[in-house]
C-alpha positions, 0 to 999 in steps of 0.5 A, spaced: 500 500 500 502 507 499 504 511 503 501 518 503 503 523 508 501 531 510 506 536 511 505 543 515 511 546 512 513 551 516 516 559 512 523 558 510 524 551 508 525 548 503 521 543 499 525 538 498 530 533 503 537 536 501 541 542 500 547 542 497 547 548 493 547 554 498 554 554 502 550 556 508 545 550 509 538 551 509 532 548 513 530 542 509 524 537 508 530 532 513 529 537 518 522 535 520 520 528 516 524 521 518 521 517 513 525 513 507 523 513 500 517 518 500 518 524 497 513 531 496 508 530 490 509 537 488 512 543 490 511 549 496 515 555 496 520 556 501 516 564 503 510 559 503 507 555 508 502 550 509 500 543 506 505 539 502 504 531 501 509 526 500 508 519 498 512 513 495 507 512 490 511 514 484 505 514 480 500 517 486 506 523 485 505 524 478 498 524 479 498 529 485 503 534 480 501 533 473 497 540 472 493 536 468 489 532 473 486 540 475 487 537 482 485 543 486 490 547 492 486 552 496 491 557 500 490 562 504 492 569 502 494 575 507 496 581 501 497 588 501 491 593 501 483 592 501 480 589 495 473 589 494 470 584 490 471 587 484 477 587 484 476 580 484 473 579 479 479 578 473 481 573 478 475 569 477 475 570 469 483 568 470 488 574 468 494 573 463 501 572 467 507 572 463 506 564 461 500 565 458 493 566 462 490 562 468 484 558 469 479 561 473 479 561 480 474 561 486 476 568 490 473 569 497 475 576 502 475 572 508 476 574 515 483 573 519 484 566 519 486 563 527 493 561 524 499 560 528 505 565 528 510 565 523 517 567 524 519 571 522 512 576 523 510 579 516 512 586 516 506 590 519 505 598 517 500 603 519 500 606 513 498 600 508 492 595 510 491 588 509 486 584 508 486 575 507 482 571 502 481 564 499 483 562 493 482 556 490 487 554 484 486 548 480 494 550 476 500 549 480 504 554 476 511 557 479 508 563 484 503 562 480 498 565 486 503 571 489 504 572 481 496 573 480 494 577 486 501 582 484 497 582 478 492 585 480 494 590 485 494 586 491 501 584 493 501 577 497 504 578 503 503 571 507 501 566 503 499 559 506 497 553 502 491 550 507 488 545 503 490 541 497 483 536 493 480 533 500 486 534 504 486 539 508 491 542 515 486 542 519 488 541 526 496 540 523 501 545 527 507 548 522 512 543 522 508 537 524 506 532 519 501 525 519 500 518 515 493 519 511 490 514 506 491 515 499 484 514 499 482 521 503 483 524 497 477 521 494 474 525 488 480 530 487 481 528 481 476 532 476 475 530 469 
């Protein structure tokens, strides 16, 4: 049977198990998962957080990966400035990007959601205000969101990947990860 595993990847690490280009080391997945031949279906920015999997099951990988199988990932997304629903909106229709257009994307304002601190805090200025909201993508191109929000006049400041198809944080504390049935990503593979 595969191993499937979710991961709370904390801010500042790097999505994979070694480092060696950076002659200063850098916190990898080894800092945190002891686990043999599982390696992350996909990949989560190091100045990003939240769910990352990982698996033995090549084919589960690939299947997790492949933007083709439009699995969808919902973040939560603190960014600067307080848009409204309309400045939504090209969000929702998809916006052209340097690499071509994006498909939709299901955007909410959403109230400040309870998560845990991030070290280092992200800057905080009287001045300039800042609103969350959830965005469901069903891509997974590189910085494709903060490249998105920035689009459209809302650069993101905090960036947290909260759920990807069935599989959510829930409960999970940064740095923490837990064994999940492949099974428990059900019907996450739309047509």
């Amino acid at each position: 049977m595969s191993r499937l595993i979710i991961f709370n990847k904390p801010f500042d690490v790097l999505s994979q198990f070694t480092d060696t280009k950076n002659p200063t080391p850098r916190r990898t997945l080894s800092d945190f998962i002891d686990v043999p031949n599982v390696y992350p279906a996909g990949r989560l920015d190091r100045d990003s957080e939240g769910v990352l999997l990982l698996t033995d099951d090549g084919e589960l990988q690939a299947k997790i990966s492949d933007p083709k199988s439009k699995m969808t990932k919902t973040y939560l997304v603190q960014v600067e400035g307080d848009p409204s629903e309309a400045d939504l909106d090209p969000l929702r229709k998809g916006v052209t990007l340097k690499d071509g257009p994006t498909r939709p994307a299901t955007v909410r304002l959403i109230a400040p959601p309870q998560l845990w601190e991030r070290d280092p805090p992200v800057r905080y200025r009287k001045s300039v205000p800042d609103r969350w909201i959830e965005m469901t993508i069903t891509e997974g191109r590189n910085r494709q969101v903060r490249r998105m929000t920035a689009h459209v006049g809302f650069p993101t400041l905090r960036l947290v990947r909260w759920q990807i198809g069935a599989l959510s944080l829930d409960d999970l504390p940064s740095g923490a990860w837990r064994d999940v049935s492949p099974t428990a990503l059900g019907n996450s593979f739309p047509r």
